[in-house]
N, C-alpha and C positions, 0 to 999 in steps of 0.2 A: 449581411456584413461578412469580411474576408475573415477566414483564421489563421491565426499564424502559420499554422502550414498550409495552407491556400497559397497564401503572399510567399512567402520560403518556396512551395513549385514552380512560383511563376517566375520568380529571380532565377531560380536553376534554370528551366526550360528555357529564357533566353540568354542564357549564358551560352547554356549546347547550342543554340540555334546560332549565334553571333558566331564560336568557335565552330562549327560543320559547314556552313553556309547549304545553300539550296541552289542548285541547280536549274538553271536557266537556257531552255530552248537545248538542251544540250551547247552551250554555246560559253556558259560562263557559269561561275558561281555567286550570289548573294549574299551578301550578309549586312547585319543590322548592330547597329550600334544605339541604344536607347537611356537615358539618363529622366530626369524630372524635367528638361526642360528640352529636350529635344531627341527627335529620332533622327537617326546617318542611316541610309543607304549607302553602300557601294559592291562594286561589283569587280572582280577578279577577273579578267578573260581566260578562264581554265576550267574545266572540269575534274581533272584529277591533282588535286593541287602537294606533289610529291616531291618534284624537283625544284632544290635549293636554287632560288634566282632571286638577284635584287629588285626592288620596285622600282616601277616606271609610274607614277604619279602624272595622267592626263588632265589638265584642267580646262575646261568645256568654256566655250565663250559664254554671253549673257543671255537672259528669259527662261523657262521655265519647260525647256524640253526635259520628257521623261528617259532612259536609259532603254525602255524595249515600248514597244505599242501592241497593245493585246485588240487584235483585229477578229470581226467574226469570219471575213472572207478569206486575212489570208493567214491567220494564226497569230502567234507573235513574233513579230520580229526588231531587230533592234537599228536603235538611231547611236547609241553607245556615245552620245557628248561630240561627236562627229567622227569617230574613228574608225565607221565605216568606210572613211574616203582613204585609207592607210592601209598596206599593207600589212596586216597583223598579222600573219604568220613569222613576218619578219623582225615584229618587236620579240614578240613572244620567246625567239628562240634563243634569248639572251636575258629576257626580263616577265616579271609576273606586270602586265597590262592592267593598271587600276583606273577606274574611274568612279567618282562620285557622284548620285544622286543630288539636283539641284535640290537646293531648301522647302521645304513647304510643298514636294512635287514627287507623286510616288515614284520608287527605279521601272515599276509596270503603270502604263495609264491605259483606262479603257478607251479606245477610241472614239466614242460617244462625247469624250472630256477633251477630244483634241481639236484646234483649230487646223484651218487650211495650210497654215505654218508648220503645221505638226507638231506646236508648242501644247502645253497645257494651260485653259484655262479653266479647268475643275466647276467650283460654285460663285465663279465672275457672269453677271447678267451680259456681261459682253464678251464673244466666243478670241475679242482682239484684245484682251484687258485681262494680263494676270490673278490672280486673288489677290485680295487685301491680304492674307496671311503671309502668300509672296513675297509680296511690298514690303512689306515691314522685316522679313528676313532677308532682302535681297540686297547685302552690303559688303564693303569687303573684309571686314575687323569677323564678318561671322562665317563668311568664308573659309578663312584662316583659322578658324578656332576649331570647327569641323574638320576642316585636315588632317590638322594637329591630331585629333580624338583618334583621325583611322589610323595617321601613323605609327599611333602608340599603341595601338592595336595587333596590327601586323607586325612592325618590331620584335612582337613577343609569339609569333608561328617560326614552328621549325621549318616550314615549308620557305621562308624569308634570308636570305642573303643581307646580313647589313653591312658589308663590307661597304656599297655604294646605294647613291638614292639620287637618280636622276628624276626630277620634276621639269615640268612644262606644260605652258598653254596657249592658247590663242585669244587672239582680242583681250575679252574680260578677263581670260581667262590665264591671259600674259602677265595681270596686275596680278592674279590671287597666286600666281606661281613664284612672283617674287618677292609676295611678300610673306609666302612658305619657306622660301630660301631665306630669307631675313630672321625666319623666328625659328627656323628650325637648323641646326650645326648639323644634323646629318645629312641634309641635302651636299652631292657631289659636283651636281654640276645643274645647270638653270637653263631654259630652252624657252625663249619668246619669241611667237609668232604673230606678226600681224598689230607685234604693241605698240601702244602708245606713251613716248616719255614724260609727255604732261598731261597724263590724266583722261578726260575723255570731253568734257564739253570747248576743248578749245579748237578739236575737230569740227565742231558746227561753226564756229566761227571762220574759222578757217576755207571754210567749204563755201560761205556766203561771198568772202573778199574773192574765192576765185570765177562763182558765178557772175559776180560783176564785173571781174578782170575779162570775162571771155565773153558778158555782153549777152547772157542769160537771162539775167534780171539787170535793172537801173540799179547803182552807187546808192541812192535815196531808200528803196526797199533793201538793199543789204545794209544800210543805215540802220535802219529798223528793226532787221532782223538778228543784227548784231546785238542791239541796245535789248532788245526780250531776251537774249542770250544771260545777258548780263542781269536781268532783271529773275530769269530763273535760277540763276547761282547764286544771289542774297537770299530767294526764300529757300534754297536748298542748306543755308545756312541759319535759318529760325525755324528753333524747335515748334514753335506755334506750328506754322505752315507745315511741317514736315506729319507733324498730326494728323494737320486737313487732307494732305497730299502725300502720303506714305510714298509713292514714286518718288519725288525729290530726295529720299534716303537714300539712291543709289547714284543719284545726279552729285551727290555731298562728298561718299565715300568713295567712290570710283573716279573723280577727275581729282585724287590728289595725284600729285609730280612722282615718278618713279626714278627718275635719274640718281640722286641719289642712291637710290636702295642699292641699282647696278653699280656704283662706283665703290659703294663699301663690301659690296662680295668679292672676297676675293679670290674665289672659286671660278671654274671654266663657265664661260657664259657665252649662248648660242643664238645670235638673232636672224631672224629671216625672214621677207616682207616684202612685197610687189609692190612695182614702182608707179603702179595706178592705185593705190591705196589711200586714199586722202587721211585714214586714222592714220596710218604707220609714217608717212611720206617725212617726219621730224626727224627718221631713224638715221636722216643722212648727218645730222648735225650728233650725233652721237658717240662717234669713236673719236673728233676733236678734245670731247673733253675727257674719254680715256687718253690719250696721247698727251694733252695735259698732264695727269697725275701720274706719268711714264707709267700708267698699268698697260699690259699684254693680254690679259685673261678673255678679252671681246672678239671671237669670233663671229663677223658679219660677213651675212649672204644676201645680198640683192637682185631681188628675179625679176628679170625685164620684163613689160608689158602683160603683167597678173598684176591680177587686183586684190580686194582682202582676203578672198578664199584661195586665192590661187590659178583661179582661172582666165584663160587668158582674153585679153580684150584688144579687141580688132576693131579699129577705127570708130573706138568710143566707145563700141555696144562688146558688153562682156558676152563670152560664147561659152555656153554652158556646156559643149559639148568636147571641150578642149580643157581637163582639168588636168591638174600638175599637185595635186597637195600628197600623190603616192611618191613620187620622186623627192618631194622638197620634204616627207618625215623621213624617207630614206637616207637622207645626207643628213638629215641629224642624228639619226641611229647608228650611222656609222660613225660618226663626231664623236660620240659619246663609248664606245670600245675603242678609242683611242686611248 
């Protein structure tokens, strides 16, 4: 059994440990944030963290990738929520580079816990099937509430500029970023990549009418596959099923409508999204209903012939060897020193 002074070193100890952070790969710094009912990962891209800069809040798209992968062949190296594919030197030299550890998903995973994906599936009998513990945090109300946790965090480092607080993300990651700017007054300006204004399952819907449209599949299987569409969004809405099927917890929370949220910030807002994107492709109907409420604040970039990531696709088939995602955070980096 603990003694009071046991329990008492242990709250210190991670006090210092949360406030010092821990150094990673020489590449970044760690820190933890832990409460009764959950532990935060995230991580700083700095090692000496002395120079006053505001934060740049990255928010990673959806599943359960870890921030570095601890390899025995080639060390650890880092996936960083994707901000490998971005010039970091050149966020950095204006902003402290954060990013969060997904839920339930260490910021290091051993590579032994990772699928072909390079995602995490830790103690899932299937190397394609997140953990049930995933599942069940993988929503966007707890997204938002960990944020919250780090920004209250950092706020309070002298190393921290609050003059400004540019957040942004991609895909999933486009929803938890607006809906940090929604709950949080010190965000300056909002950055979605790759979003969706209504949500997430209306894309598969969407995707079946154009299968049929181009003669992929027959009208009658996108009938079909429209109507299981529809059939998974009722049980994504009973808590019963949601029990059975902890996955529908994200099918629930992640296709609510985002459009509003963007028309009530009334702060600078940056979208950007390839026009082979079948998530993003609604983004065209999105500055009519800014133009409507006579707001200005919607900066939209439309990049021809890239698709969700960015890269470009040539006569159907996406070419991996042609990416643009260093250019396209480039032109938001510089948007945002405006």
């Amino acid at each position: 059994m603990c003694s009071k002074f046991t329990i008492l070193f242990l709250i210190i100890s991670q006090f210092i440990f949360s406030q010092k952070g821990k150094i990673i790969n020489n590449q970044s710094t760690a820190f933890e944030i832990s409460d009764r009912n959950d532990k935060i990962e995230f991580m700083v891209v700095d090692t000496e963290l002395k120079d006053k800069k505001p934060i740049f809040l990255w928010c990673q798209g959806s599943l359960p990738y870890p921030l570095y992968v601890n390899s025995k062949e080639e060390g650890i190296w880092m996936i960083g929520g994707g901000i490998t594919n971005f010039n970091i030197t050149n966020i950095v030299k204006n902003y402290h580079l954060v990013i969060i550890a997904m839920p339930e998903t260490p910021l290091i995973a051993d590579e032994k816990y990772i699928n072909e994906s390079y995602w995490y599936f830790g103690n899932s009998k299937n190397k394609n099937e997140p953990t049930i513990e995933f599942q069940k945090a993988d929503y966007l109300e707890n997204y938002v509430q960990r944020a919250q946790k780090v920004l209250k965090f950092l706020k309070k480092q002298d190393w921290v500029d609050n003059s400004k607080l540019i957040v942004a993300g991609h895909s999933q990651g486009s929803k938890v970023a607006t809906k940090i700017a929604v709950a949080n007054k010190n965000v300056s300006k909002l950055g979605l990549f790759s979003a969706n204004p209504f949500g997430r399952i209306d894309q598969m819907i969407r995707d079946y009418r154009k299968d049929a449209e181009q003669k992929r599949i027959s009208w009658e299987e996108a009938d079909k596959m429209i109507e299981k569409e529809y059939q998974t969004f009722r049980d994504a809405q009973n808590p019963q099923k949601i029990t059975e099927t902890p996955s529908l917890l994200a099918w629930k929370s992640f296709s609510v409508p985002l459009l509003d949220d963007w028309l009530n910030f009334n702060k600078p807002i940056y979208m950007a999204y390839g026009t082979h994107d079948i998530a993003s492709d609604l983004n065209d109907m999105v500055p009519l209903f800014f133009i409507r409420e006579n707001k200005n604040n919607l900066t939209l970039t439309r990049h021809l012939n890239l698709e969700h990531n960015f890269f470009e696709v040539e006569n159907g088939i996406v070419n991996h060897e042609k990416p643009h995602w260093e250019k396209v955070m480039n032109d938001f980096v510089e948007w945002t020193l405006r």
